[in-house]
N, C-alpha and C positions, 0 to 999 in steps of 0.2 A: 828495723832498717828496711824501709818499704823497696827500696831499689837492689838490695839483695841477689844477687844471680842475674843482670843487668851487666850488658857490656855495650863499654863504649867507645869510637875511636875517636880520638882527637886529633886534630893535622896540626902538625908543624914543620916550619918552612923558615927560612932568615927572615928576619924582621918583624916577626909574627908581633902581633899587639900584646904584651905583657900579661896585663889585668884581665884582656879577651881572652886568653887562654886558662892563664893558672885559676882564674875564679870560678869558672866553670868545672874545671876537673876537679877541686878541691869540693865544692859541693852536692858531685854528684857522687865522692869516695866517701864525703863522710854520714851520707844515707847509703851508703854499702856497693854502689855502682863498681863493677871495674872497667877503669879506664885507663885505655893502650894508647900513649903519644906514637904515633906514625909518621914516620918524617920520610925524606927519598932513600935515605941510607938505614939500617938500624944500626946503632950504638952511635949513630953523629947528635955533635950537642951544637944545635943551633939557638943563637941568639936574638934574642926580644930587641923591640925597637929602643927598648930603655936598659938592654944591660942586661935581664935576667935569663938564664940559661933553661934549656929542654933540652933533656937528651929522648930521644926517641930510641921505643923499643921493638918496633915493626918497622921495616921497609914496607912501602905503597906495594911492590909484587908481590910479598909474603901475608897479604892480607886477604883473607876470604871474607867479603863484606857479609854474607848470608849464617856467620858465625856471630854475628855483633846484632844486637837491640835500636843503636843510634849511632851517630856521628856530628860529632861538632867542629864546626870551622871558624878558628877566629880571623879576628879583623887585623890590621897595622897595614903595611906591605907582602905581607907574606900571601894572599889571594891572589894576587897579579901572578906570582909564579905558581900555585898552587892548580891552578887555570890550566896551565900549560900539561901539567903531567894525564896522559889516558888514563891513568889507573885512578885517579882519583874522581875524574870526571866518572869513571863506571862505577866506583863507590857509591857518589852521591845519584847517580838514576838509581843504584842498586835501590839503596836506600830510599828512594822517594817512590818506583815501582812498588814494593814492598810497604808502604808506606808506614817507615819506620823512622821513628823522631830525628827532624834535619834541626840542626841549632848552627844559626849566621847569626854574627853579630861586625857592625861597622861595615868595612870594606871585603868582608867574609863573601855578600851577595853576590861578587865579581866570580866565583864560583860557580853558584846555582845557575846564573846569567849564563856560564860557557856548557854549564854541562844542558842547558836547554828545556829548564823544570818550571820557570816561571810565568809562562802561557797563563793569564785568568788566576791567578794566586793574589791572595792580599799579603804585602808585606812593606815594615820599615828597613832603612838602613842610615848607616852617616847619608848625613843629606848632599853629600858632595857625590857620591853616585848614584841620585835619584833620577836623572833623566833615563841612565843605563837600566835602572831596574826595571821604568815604567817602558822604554825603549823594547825593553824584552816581554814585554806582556803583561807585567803585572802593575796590581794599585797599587801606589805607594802612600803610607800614612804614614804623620809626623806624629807616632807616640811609641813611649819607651818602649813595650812591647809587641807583639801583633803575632795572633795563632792564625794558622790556616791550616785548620785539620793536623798533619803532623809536621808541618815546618812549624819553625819556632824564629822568630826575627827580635834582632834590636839595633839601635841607633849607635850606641856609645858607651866607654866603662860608666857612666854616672848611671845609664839604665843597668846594671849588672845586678843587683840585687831582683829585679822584676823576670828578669831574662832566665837569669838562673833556676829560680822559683815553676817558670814555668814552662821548661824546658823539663826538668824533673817531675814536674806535675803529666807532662805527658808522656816522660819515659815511662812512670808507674802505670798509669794507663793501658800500654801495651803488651 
């Protein structure tokens, strides 16, 4: 199990994208990763755009980001408010300072965009906030996945198979 002693935080938030979330954390526990859903609250169970529940086992202020390996952010509507919390925006510089694997996927990059990481970065996302990403500094390319040293980017659930892959390719890495 190459990810072994590997931690990871996952954000969730209402509306979080489903398949953005669960695919990612399921692939990265069953190469051995451990991964902490961290919502605003810990023990609230917030709900996916389609129905599927997270309950979250960290609150954003109980979280010491320099204890974790990576952090992943999915996509649906749950970035728009994910945006908004300090503690998460200092996770992710924590993490990109450090430069320790960031994984966006969809409307996730609404994220990276407010905490101010994407200056000269290559990255995709849904192509409905392509202006914002390129807006912020960065290339935007129209392919399923796209590394840039240790941010890990993708488009949509149909890329989740490539995203996943190498989002874990670069946790082991580190």
């Amino acid at each position: 199990m190459r990810l072994q002693g590997k931690k990871v935080i996952a954000l969730v938030s209402p509306d979080f994208e489903d398949l953005e979330l669960w695919y990612p954390v399921m692939r990265l526990r069953e190469e051995g990763a451990e991964v902490h859903l961290v919502g605003e609250n810990k023990a609230e169970t917030y709900m996916g755009k389609y129905g599927v529940p997270a309950q979250s086992e960290y609150a954003f202020g109980e979280i010491e980001p320099s204890d974790y390996d990576g952090i992943l952010v999915p996509g649906g509507w749950a970035p728009d408010k994910l945006r908004r919390y300090p503690e998460v925006l200092a996770m992710v510089r924590h993490m990109d300072k450090h430069e320790k694997p960031i994984g966006q996927i969809c409307h996730a990059g609404w994220v990276l965009i407010s905490a101010g990481i994407l200056q000269g970065r290559q990255v995709t996302s849904t192509p409905g906030i392509k202006d914002d990403m390129v807006n912020a500094g960065a290339t935007w390319h129209d392919e399923p996945v796209v590394r840039d040293g240790h941010i890990v980017s993708s488009r949509r659930p149909p890329d989740l198979p490539e995203y996943g892959k190498m989002f874990a390719d670069v946790l082991a890495e580190k």
